[in-house]
Backbone of each chain as nested JSON, in Angstrom:
{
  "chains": [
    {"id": "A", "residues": [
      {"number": 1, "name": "UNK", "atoms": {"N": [-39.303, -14.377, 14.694], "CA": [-37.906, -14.387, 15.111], "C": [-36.981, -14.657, 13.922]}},
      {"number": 2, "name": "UNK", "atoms": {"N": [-37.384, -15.679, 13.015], "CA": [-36.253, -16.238, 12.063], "C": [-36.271, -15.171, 10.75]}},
      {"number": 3, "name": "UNK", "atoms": {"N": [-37.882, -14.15, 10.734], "CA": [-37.579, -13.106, 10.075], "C": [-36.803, -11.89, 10.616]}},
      {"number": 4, "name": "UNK", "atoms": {"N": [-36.579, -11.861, 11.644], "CA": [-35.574, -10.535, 11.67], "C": [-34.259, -11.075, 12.279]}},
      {"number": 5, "name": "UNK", "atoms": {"N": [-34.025, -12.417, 12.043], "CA": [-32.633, -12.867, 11.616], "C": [-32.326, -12.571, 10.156]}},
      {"number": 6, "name": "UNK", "atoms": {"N": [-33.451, -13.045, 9.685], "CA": [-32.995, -12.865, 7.984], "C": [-32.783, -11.329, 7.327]}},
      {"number": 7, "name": "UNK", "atoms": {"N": [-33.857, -10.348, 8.244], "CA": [-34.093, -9.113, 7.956], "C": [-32.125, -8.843, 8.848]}},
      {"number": 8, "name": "UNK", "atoms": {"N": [-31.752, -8.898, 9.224], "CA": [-30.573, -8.582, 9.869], "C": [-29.189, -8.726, 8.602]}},
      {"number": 9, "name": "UNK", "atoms": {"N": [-29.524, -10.2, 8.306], "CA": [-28.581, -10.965, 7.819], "C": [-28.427, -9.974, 6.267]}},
      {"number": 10, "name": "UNK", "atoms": {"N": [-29.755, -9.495, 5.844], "CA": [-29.54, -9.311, 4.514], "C": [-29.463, -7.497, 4.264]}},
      {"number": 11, "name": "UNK", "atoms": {"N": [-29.034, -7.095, 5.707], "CA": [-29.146, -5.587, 5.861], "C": [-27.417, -5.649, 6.046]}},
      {"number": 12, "name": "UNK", "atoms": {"N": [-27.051, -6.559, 6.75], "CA": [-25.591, -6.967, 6.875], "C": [-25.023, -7.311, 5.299]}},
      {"number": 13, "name": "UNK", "atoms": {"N": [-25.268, -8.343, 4.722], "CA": [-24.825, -8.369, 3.159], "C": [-25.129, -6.878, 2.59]}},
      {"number": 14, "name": "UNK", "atoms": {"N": [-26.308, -6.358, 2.387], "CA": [-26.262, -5.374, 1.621], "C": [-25.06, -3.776, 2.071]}},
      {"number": 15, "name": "UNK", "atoms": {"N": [-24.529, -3.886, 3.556], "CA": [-23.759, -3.328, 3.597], "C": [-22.327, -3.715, 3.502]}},
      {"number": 16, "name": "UNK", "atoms": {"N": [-22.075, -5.213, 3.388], "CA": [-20.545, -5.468, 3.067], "C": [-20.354, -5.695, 1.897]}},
      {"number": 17, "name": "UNK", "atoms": {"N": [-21.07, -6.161, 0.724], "CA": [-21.061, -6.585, -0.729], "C": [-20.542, -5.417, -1.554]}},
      {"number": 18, "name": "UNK", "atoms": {"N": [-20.89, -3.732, -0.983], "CA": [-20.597, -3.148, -2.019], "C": [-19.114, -3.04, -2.156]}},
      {"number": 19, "name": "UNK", "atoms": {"N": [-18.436, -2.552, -0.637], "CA": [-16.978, -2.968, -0.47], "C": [-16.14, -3.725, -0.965]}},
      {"number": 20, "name": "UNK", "atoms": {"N": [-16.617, -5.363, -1.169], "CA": [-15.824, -6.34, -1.391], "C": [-15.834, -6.745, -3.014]}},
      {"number": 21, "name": "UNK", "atoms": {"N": [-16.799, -6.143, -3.647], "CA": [-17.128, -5.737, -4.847], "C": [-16.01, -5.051, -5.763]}},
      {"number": 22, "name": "UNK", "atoms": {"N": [-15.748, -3.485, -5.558], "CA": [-15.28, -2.668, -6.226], "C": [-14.059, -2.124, -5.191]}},
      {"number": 23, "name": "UNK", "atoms": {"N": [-13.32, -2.307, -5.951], "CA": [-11.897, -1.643, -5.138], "C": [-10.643, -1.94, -5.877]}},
      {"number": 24, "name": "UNK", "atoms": {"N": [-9.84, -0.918, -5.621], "CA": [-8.333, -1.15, -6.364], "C": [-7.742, -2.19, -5.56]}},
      {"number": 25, "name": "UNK", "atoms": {"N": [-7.156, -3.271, -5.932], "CA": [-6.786, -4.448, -5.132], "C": [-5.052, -4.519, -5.537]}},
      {"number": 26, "name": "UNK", "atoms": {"N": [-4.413, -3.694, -6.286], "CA": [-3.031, -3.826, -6.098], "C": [-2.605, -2.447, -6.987]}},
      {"number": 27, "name": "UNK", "atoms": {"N": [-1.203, -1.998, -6.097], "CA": [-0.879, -1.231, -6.997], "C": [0.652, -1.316, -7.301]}},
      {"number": 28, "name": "UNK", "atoms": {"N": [1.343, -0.784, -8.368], "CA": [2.813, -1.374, -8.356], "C": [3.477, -0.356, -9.388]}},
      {"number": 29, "name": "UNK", "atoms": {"N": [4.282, 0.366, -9.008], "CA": [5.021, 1.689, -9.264], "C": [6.616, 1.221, -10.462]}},
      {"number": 30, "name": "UNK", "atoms": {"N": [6.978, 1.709, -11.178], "CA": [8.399, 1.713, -11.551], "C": [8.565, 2.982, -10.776]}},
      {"number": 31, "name": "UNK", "atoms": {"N": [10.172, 2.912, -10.469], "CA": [9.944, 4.437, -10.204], "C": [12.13, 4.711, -10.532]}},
      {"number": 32, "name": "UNK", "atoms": {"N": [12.165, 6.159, -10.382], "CA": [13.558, 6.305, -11.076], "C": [13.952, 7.632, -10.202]}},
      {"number": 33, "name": "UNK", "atoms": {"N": [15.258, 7.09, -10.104], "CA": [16.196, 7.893, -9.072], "C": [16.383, 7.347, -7.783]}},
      {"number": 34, "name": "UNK", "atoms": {"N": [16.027, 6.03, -7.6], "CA": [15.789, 5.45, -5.938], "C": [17.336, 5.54, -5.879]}},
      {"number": 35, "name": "UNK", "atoms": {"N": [17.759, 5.181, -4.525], "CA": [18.986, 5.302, -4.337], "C": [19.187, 3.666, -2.894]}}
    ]},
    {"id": "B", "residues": [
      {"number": 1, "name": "UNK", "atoms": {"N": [11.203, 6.416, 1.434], "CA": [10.092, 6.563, 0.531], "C": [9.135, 5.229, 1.081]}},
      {"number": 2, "name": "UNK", "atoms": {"N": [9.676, 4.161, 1.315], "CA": [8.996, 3.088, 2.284], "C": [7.843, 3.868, 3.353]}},
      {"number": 3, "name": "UNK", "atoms": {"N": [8.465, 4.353, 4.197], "CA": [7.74, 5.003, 4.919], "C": [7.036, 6.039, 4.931]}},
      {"number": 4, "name": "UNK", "atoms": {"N": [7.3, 6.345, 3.672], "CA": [6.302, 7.482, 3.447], "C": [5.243, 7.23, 2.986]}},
      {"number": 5, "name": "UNK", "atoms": {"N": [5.25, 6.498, 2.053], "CA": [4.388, 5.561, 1.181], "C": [3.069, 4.459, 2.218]}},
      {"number": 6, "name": "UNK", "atoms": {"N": [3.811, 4.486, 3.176], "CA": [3.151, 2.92, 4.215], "C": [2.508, 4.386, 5.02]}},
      {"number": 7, "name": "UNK", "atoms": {"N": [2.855, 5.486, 5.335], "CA": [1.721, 6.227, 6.208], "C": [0.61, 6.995, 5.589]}},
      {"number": 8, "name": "UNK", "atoms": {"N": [0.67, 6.83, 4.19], "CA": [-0.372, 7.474, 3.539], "C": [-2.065, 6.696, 3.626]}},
      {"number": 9, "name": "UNK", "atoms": {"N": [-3.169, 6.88, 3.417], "CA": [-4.131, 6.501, 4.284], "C": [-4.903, 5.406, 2.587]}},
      {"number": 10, "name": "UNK", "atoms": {"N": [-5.275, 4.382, 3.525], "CA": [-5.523, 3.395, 2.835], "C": [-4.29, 2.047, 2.387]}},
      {"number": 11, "name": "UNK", "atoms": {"N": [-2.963, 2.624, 2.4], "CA": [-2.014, 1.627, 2.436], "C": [-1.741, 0.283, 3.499]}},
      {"number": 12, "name": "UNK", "atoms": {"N": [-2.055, -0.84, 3.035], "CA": [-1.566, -1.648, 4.141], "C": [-0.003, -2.339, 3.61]}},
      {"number": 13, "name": "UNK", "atoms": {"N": [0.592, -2.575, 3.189], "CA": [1.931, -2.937, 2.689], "C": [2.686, -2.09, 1.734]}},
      {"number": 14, "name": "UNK", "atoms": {"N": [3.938, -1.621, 1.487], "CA": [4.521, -1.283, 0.78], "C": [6.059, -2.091, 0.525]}},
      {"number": 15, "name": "UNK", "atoms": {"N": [6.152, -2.681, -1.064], "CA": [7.132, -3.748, -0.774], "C": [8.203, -2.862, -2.349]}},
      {"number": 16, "name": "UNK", "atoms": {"N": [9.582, -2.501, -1.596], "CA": [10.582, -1.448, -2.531], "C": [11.293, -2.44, -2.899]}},
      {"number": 17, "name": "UNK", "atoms": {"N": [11.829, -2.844, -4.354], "CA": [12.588, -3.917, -5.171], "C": [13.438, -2.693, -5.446]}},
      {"number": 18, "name": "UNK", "atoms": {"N": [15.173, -2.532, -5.191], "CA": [16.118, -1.824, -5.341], "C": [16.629, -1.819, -6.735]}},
      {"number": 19, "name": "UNK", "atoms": {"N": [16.855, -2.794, -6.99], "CA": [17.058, -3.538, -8.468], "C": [16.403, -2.959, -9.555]}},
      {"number": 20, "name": "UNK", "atoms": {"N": [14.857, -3.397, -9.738], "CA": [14.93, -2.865, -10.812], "C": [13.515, -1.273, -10.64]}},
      {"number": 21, "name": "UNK", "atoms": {"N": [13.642, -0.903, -9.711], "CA": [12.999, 0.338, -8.77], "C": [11.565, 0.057, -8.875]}},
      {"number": 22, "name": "UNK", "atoms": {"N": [10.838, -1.365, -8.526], "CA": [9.878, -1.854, -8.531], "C": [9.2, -1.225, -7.084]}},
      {"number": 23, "name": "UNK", "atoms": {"N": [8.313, -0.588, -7.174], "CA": [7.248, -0.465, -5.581], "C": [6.104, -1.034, -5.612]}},
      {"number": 24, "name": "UNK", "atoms": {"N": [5.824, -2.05, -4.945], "CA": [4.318, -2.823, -5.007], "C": [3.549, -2.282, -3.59]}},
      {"number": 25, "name": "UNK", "atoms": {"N": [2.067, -2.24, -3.837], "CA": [1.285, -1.272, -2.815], "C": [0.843, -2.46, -2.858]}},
      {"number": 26, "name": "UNK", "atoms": {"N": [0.153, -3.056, -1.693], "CA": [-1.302, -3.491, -1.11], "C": [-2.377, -3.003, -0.361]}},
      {"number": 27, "name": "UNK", "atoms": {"N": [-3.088, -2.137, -1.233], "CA": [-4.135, -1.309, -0.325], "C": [-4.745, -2.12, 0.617]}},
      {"number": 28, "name": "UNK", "atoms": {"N": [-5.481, -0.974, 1.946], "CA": [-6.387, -2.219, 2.89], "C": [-7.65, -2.54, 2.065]}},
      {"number": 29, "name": "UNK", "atoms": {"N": [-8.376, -3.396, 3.091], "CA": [-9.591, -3.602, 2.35], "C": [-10.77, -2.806, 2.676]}},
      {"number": 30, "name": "UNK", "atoms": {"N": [-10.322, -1.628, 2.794], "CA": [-11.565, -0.681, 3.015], "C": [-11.465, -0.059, 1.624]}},
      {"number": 31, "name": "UNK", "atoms": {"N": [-10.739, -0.253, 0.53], "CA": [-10.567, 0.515, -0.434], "C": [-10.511, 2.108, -1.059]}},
      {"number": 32, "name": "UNK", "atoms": {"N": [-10.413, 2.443, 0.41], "CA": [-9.912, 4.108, 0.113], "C": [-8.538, 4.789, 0.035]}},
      {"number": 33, "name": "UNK", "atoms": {"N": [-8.066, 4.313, -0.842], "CA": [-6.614, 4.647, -1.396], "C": [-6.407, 5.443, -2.415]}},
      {"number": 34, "name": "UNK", "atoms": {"N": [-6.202, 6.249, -3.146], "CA": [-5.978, 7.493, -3.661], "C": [-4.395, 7.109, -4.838]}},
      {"number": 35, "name": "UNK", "atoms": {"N": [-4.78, 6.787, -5.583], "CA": [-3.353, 6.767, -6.881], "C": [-2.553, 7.877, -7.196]}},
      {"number": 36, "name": "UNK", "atoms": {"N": [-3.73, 8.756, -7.166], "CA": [-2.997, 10.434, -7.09], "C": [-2.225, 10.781, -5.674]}},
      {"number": 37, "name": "UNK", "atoms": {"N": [-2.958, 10.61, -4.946], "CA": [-2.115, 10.799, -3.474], "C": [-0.538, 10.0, -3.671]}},
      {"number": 38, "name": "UNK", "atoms": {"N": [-0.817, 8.631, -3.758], "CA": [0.481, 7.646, -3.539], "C": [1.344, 8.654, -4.806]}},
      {"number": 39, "name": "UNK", "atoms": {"N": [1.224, 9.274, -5.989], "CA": [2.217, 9.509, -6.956], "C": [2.728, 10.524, -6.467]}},
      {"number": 40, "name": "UNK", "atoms": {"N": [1.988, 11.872, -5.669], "CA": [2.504, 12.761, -5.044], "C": [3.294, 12.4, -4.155]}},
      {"number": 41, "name": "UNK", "atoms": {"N": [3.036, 11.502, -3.037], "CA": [4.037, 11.017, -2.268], "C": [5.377, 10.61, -2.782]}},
      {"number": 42, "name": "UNK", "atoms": {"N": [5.117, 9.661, -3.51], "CA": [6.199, 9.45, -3.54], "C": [7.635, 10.614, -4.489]}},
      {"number": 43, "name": "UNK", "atoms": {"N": [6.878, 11.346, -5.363], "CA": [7.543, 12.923, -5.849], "C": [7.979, 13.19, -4.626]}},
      {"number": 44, "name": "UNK", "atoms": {"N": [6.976, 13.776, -3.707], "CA": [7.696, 14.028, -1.848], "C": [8.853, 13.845, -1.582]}},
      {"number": 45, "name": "UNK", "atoms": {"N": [8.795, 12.308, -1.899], "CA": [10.036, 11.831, -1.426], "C": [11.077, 12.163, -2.156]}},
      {"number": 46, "name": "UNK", "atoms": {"N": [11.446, 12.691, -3.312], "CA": [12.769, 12.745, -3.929], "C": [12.425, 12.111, -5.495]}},
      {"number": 47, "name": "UNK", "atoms": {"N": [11.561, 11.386, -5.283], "CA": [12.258, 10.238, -6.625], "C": [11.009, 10.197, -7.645]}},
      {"number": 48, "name": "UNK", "atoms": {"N": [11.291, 9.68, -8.665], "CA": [10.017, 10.063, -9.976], "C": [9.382, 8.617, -10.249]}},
      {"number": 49, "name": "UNK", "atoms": {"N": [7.997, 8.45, -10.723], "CA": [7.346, 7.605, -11.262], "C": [7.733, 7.521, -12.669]}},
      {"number": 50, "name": "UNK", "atoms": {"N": [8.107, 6.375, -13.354], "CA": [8.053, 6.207, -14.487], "C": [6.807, 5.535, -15.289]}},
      {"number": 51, "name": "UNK", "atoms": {"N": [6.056, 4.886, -13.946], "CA": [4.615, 4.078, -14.824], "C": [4.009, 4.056, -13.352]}},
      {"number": 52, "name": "UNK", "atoms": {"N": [2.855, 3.779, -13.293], "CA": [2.17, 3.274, -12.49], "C": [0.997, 2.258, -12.44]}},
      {"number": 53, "name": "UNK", "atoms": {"N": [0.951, 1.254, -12.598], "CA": [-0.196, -0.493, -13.037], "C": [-0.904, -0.378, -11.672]}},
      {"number": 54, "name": "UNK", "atoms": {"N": [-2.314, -0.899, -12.136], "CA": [-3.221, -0.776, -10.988], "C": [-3.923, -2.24, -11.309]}},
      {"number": 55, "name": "UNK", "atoms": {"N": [-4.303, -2.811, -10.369], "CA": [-5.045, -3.931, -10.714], "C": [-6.509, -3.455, -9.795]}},
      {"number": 56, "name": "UNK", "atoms": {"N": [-7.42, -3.496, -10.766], "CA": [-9.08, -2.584, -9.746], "C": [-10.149, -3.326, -10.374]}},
      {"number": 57, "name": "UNK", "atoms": {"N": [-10.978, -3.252, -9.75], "CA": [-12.223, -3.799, -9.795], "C": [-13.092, -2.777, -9.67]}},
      {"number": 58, "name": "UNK", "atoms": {"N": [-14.636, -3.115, -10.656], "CA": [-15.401, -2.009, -10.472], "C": [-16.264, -1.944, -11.382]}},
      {"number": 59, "name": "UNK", "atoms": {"N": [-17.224, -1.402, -11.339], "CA": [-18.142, -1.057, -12.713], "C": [-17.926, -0.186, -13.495]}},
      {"number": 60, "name": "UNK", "atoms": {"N": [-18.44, -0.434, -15.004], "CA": [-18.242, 0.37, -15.653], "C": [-19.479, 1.346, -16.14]}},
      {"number": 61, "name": "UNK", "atoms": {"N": [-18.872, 2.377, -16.431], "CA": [-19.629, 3.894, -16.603], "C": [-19.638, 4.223, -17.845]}},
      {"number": 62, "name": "UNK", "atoms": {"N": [-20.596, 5.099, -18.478], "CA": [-20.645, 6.148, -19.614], "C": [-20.94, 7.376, -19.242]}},
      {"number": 63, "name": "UNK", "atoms": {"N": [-20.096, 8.451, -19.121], "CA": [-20.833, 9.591, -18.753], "C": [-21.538, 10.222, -19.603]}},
      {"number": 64, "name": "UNK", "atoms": {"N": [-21.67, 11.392, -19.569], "CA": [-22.483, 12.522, -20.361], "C": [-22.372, 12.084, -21.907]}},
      {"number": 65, "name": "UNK", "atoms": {"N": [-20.84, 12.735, -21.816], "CA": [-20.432, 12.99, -23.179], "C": [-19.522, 11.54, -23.89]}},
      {"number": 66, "name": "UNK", "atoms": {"N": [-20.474, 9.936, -23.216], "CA": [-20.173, 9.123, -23.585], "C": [-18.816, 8.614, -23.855]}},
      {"number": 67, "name": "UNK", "atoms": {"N": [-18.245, 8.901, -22.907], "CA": [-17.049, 8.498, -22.604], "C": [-17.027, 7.455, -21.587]}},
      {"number": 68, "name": "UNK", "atoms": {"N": [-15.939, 6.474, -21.281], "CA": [-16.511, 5.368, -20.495], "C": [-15.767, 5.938, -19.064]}},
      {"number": 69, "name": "UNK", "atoms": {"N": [-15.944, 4.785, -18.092], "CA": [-15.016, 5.243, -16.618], "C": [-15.343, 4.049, -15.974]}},
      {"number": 70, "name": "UNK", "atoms": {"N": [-14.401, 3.43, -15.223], "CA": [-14.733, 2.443, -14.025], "C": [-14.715, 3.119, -13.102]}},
      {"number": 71, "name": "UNK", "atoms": {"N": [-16.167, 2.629, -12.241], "CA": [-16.828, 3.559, -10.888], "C": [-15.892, 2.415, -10.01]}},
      {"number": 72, "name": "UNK", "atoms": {"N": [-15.364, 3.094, -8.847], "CA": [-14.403, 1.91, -8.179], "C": [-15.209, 1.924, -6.746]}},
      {"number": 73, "name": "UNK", "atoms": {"N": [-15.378, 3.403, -6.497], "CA": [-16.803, 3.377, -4.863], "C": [-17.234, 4.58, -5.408]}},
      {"number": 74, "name": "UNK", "atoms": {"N": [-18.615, 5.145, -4.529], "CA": [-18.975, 5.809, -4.89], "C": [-18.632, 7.265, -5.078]}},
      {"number": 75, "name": "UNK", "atoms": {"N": [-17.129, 7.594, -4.522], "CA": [-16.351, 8.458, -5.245], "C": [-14.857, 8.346, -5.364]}},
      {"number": 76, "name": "UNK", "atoms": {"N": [-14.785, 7.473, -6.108], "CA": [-13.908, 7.126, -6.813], "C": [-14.444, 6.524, -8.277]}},
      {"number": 77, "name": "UNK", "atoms": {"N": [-13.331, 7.321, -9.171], "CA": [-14.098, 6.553, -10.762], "C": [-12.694, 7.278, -11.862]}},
      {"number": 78, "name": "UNK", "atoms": {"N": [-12.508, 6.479, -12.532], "CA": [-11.182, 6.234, -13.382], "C": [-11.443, 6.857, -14.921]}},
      {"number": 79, "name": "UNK", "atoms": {"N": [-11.524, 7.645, -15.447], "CA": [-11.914, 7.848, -16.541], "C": [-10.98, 6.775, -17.738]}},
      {"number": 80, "name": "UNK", "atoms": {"N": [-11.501, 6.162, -18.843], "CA": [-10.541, 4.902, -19.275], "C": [-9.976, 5.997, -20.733]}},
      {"number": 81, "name": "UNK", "atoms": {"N": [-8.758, 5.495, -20.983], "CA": [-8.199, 6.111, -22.437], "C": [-9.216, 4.8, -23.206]}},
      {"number": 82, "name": "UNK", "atoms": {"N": [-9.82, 5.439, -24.575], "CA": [-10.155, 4.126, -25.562], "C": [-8.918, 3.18, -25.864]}},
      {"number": 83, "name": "UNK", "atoms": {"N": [-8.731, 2.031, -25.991], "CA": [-8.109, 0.934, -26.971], "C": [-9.235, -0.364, -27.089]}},
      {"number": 84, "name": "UNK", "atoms": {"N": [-8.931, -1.481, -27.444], "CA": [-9.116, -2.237, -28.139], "C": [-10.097, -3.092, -26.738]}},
      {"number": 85, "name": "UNK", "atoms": {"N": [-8.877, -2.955, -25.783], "CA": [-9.76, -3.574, -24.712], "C": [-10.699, -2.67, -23.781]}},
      {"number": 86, "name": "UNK", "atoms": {"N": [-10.683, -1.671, -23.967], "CA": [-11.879, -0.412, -23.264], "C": [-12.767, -1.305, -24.204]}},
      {"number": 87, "name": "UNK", "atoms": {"N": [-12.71, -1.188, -25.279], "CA": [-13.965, -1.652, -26.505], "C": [-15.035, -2.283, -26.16]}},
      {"number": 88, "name": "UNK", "atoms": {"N": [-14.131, -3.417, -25.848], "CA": [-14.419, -4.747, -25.375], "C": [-15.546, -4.567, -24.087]}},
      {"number": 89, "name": "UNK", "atoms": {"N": [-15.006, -3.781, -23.242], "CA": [-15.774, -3.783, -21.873], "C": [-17.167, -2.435, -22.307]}},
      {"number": 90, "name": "UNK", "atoms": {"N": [-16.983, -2.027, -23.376], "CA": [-18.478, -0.903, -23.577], "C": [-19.459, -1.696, -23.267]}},
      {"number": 91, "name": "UNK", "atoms": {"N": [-19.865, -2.551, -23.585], "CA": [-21.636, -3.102, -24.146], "C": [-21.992, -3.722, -22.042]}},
      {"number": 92, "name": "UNK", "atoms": {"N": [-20.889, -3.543, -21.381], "CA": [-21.11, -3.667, -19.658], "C": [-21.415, -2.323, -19.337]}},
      {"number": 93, "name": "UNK", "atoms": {"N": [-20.916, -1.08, -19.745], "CA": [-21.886, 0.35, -19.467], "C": [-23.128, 0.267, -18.727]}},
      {"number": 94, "name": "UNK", "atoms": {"N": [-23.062, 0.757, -17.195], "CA": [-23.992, 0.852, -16.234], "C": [-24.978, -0.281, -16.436]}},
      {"number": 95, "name": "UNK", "atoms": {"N": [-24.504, -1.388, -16.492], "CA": [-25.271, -2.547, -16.019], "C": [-24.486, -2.788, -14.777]}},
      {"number": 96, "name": "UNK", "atoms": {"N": [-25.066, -4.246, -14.231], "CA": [-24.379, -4.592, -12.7], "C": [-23.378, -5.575, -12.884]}},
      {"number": 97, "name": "UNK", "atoms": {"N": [-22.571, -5.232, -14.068], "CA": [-21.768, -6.714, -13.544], "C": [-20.67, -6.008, -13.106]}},
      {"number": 98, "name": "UNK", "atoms": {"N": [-19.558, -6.531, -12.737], "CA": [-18.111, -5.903, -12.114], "C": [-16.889, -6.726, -13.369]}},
      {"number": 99, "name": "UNK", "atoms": {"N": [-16.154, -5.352, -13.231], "CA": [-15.085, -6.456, -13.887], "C": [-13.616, -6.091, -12.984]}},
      {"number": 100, "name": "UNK", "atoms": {"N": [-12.61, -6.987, -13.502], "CA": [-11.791, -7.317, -13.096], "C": [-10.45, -6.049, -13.968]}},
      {"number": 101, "name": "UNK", "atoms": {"N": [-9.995, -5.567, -14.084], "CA": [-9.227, -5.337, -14.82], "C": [-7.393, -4.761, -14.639]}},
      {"number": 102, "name": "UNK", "atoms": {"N": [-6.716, -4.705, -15.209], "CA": [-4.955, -4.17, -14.896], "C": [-4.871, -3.176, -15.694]}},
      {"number": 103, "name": "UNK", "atoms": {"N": [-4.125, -1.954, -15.202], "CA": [-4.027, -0.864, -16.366], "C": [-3.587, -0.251, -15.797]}},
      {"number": 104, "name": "UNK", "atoms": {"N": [-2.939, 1.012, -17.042], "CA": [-1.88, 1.858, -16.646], "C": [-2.689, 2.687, -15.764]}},
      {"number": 105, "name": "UNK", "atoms": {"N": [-2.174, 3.472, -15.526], "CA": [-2.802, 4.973, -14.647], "C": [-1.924, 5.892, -15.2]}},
      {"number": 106, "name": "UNK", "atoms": {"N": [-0.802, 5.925, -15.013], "CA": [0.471, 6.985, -14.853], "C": [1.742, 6.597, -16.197]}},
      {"number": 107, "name": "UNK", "atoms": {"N": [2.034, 6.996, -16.929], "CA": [3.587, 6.816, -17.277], "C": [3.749, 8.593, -17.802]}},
      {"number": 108, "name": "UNK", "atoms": {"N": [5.077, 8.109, -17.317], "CA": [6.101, 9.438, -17.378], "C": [6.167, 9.46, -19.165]}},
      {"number": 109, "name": "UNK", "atoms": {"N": [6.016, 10.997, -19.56], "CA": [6.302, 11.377, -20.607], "C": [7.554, 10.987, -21.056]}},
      {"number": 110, "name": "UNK", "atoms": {"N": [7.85, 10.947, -22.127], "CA": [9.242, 10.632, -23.025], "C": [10.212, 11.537, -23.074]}},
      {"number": 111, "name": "UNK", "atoms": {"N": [11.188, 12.003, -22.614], "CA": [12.291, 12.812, -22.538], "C": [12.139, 13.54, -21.915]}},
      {"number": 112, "name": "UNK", "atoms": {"N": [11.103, 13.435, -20.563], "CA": [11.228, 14.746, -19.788], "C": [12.173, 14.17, -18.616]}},
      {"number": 113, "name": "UNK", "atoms": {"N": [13.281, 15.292, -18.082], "CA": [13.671, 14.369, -17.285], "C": [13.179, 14.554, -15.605]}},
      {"number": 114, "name": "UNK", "atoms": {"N": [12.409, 16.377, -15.698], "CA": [11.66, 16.755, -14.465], "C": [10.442, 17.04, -14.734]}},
      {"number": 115, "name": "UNK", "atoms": {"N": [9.747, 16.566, -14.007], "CA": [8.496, 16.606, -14.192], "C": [7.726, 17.53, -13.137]}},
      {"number": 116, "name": "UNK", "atoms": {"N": [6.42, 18.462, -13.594], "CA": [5.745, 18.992, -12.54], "C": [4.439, 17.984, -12.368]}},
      {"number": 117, "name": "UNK", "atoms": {"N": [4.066, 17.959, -11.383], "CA": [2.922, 16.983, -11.14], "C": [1.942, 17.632, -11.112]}},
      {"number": 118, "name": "UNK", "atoms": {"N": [0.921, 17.359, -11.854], "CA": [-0.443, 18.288, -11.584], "C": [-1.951, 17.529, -10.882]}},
      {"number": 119, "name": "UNK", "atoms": {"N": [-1.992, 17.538, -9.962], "CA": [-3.135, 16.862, -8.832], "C": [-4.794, 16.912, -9.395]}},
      {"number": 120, "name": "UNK", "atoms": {"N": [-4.303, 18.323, -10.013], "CA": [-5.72, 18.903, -10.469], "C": [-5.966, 18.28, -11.979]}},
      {"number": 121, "name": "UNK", "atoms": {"N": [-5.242, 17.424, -12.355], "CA": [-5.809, 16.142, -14.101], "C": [-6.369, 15.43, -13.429]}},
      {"number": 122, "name": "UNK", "atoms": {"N": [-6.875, 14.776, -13.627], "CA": [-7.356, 13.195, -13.381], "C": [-6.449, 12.558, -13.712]}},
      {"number": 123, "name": "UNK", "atoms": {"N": [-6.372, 10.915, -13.369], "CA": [-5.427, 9.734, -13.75], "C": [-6.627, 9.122, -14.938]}},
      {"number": 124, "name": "UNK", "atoms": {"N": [-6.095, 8.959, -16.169], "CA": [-7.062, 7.982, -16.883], "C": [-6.24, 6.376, -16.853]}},
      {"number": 125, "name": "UNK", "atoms": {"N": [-7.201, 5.684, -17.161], "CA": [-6.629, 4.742, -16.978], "C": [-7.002, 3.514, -18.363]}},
      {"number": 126, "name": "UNK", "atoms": {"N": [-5.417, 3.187, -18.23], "CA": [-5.578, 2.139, -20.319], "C": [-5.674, 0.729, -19.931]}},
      {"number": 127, "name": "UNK", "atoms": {"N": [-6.684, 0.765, -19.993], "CA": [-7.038, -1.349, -20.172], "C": [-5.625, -1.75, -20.432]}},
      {"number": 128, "name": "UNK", "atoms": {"N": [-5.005, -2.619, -20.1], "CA": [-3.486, -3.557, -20.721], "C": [-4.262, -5.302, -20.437]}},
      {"number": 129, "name": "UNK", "atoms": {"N": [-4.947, -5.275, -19.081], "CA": [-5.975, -6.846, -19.535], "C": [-6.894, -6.699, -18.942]}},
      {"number": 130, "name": "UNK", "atoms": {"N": [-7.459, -7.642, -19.525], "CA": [-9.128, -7.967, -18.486], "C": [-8.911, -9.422, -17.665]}},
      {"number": 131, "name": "UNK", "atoms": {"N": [-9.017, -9.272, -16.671], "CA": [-8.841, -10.402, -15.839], "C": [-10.13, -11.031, -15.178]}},
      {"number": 132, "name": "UNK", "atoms": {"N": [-10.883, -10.315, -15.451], "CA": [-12.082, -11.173, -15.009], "C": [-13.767, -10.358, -15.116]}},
      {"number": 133, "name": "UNK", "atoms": {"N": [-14.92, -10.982, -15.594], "CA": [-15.889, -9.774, -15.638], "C": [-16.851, -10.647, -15.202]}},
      {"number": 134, "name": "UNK", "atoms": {"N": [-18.156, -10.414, -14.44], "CA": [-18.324, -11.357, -13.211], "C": [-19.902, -10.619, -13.44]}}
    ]}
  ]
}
């Protein structure tokens, strides 16, 4: 039982880690002609 | 341009400073947001980019012809201009660490005052800091 909690748990990390990993986390423009 | 900007896919905030024509994005956290998309948009709208700063996370790459790139997901990837701080981040080339980094993407050429946008370049992108390598 407490192995296919763990087998769960680490099928769950290996699919949210790559996400929270790599990503553009801000972006911020000049920009010209706004009105 | 607010709203144009906030329905494009991956945007969760768009915050317009009138003053000094500042636009700050907060992508969601699914990280599928598109830099090229947001610059077209906002052309859409009427009005021109003069720079565009990205703050991204990601690994770094060497391709073929040994040039570097931060992989951001698995399709998405930034090709980097060399300077001083690209340098710096070579000897991380397809190992696993992640780094942190801020950099240009976009600035408007020098005396042009219309610009055509071309979708089909890539955005490279110039180290300005390293904020963190993990």
């Amino acid at each position: 039982m407490h192995s296919k909690k763990l087998a769960l748990f680490v099928l769950l990390g290996c699919a949210l880690v790559p996400g929270s990993q790599a990503q553009i986390q801000h972006i911020e423009m000049r920009v010209e002609g706004m009105t | 341009m607010k709203q144009h900007l906030g329905r494009q896919s991956g945007v969760q905030s768009v915050d317009v400073t009138l003053i000094d024509g500042k636009v700050e994005i907060v992508p969601k956290d699914d990280g599928r947001i598109d830099p090229q998309h947001l610059l077209k948009a906002v052309y859409d709208s009427g009005v021109s980019v003069a720079e565009m700063d990205v703050t991204v996370r990601g690994r770094v790459a060497k391709n073929a012809s040994g040039n570097l790139a931060l992989n951001v997901s698995p399709n998405q990837s930034f090709a980097m201009a060399m300077n001083e701080l690209s340098k710096e981040l070579e000897h991380l080339a397809d190992s696993a660490n992640t780094v942190t980094v801020r950099g240009q993407l976009y600035k408007k050429p020098e005396g042009k005052k219309k610009l055509k946008l071309d979708p089909s370049v890539p955005l490279k992108l110039l180290v300005l800091e390293i904020e963190k390598k993990e």
